[in-house]
N, C-alpha and C positions, 0 to 999 in steps of 0.2 A: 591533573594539570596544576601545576605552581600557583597558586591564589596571587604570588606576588608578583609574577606574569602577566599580570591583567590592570591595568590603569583605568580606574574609575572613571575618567573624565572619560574615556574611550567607546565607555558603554552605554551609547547614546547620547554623545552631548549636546545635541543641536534638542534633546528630550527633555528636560529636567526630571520627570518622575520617574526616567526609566535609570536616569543616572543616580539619582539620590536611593532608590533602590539596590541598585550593581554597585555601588561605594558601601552600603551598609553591609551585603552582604559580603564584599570583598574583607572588610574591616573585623566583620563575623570570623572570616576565614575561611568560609566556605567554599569549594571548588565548585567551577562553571563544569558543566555537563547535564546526561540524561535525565537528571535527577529536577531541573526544575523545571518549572510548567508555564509556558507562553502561548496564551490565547488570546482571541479575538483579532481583531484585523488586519495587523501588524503579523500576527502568527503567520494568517494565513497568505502574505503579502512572500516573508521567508518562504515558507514552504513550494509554495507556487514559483518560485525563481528555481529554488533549488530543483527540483522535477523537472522543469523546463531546461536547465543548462545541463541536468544529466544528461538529458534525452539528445543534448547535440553536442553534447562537450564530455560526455564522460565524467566518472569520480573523479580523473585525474585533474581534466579540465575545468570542474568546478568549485575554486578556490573559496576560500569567504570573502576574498575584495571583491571579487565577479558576482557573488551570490547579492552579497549587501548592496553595489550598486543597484540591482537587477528588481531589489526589493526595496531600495530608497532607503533602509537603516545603516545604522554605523556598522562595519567590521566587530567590533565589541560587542558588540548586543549577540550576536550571533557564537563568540565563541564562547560569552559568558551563559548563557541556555543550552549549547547544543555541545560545545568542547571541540568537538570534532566536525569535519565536513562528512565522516563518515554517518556518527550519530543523527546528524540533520539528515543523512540521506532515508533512514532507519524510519524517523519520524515523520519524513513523506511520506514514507511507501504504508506505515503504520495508518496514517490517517486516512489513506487514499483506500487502504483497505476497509477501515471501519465503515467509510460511507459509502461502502460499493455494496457491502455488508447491508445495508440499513434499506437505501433504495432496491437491493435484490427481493429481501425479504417483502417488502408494500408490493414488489411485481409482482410474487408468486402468492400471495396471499388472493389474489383473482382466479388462480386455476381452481378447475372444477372437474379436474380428469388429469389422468398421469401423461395423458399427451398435451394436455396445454399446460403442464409441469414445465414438462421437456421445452416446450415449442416456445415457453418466454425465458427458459438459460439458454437457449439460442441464440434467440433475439440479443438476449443481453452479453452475448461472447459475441456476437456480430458489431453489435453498435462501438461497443471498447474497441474493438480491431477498428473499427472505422473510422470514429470519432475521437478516440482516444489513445491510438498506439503509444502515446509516451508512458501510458501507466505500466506498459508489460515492457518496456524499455526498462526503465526503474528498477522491476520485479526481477528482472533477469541480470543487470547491475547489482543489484544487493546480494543475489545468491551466488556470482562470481564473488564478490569482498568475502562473503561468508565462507569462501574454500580458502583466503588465506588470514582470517582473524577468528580465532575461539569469541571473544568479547561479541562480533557480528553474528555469527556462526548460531551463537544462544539467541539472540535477539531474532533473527531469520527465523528459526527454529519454533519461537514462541509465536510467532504471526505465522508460520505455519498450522501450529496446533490451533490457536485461535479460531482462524478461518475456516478450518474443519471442523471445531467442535459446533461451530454458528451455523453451517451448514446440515449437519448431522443433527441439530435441533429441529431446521426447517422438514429434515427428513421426517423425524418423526411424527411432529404435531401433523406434518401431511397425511403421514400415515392413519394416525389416529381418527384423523378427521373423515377418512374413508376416501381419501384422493388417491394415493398410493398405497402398492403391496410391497412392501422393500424381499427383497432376495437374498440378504446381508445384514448384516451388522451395520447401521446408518454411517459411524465413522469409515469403515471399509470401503463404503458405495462413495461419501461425499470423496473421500480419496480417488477414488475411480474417475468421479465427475471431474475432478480440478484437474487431474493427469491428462485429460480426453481436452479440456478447454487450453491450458497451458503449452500443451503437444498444438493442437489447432491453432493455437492465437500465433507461436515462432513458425509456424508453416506459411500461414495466411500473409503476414507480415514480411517474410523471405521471398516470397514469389508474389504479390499482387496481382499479377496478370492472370493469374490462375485461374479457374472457374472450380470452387472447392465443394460446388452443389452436391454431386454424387459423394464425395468424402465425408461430408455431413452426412447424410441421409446414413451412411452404414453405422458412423458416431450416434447417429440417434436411433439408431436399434440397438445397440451395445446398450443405452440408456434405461431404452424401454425393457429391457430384458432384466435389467436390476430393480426397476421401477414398478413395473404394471402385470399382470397375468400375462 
């Protein structure tokens, strides 16, 4: 993006430090995009708008005027961090992953058998479906964009591998530790895992009325078969 596309005063002005900031860097020359790093409150104010207006509004519906209202900062501030609405969308689903990542890993660190492996990613693909459908909204948003932008496409790609290899760790220290017998290559299995929960969460989500008990149970023998003796 055009650095001289972007009006300083616009990147938070009601802010001063955020504007004296986005003026210096404008003045630098630097372009707004993936490239700079907005945390703490205010991040998380953007982030949590954008997710939320995917979830009912689509990429296409969720403009940077709607997101910024939605999240109380200026329009500027958002294109000056994120460039795109696509990038911010990148950046949800990124952070939404690392802390699904983080809380997964504290659940399974309690099993003490390949079936209370299994029986807490259950728990925890059941409670997302319930509590949280907008995240596989998102998930499944970003991997539409990523069939028509190479630029998404890599980014997708990379939170794919990510969350395989984080997964594929938890496999082995399980292993190690004498909880699980893997049947596979850790990356091959956690692959297995994510296709069986991914496949489940657009099913569960498509029919609600369903009663998806007995399709579980056979999901959790496909598990235990990569999992346990």
């Amino acid at each position: 993006m055009d650095t001289t596309a972007i009006d300083p005063r616009e990147i938070g002005a009601d802010e001063p430090a955020l504007a004296a900031e986005g003026a210096a860097a404008v003045a630098a020359g630097g372009p707004g995009g993936a490239s700079r790093s907005l945390s703490g409150e205010k991040a998380q104010r953007i982030v949590e708008a954008m997710r939320k207006s995917v979830a009912r509004l689509g990429t296409a519906g969720s403009t940077f005027d709607h997101v910024a209202r939605q999240a109380g900062v200026s329009r500027g501030l958002l294109h000056y961090y994120f460039g795109t609405k696509e990038q911010l969308l990148v950046e949800a689903v990124r952070r939404d992953c690392d802390l699904r990542m983080e809380l997964l890993e504290a659940r399974l660190a309690a099993a003490q058998s390949a079936d209370d492996f299994i029986g807490l990613m259950v728990e925890n693909l059941r409670e997302t479906v319930s509590e949280d459908p907008d995240f596989i909204t998102l998930l499944f948003e970003l991997f539409t964009l990523s069939r028509r932008s190479p630029e998404i496409a890599a980014e997708f790609a990379g939170l794919m591998s990510s969350t395989r290899e984080h997964v594929a760790h938890m496999l082995e220290v399980a292993e190690g530790e004498g909880i699980l017998q893997l049947h596979a290559a850790p990356e091959a299995i956690a692959d297995i895992l994510f296709s069986l929960a991914d496949g489940f969460a657009l099913r569960m989500l498509s029919e609600p009325e369903r009663d998806f008990s007995q399709t579980m149970l056979v999901g959790i023998e496909c598990a235990r078969g990569l999992l346990s003796d």
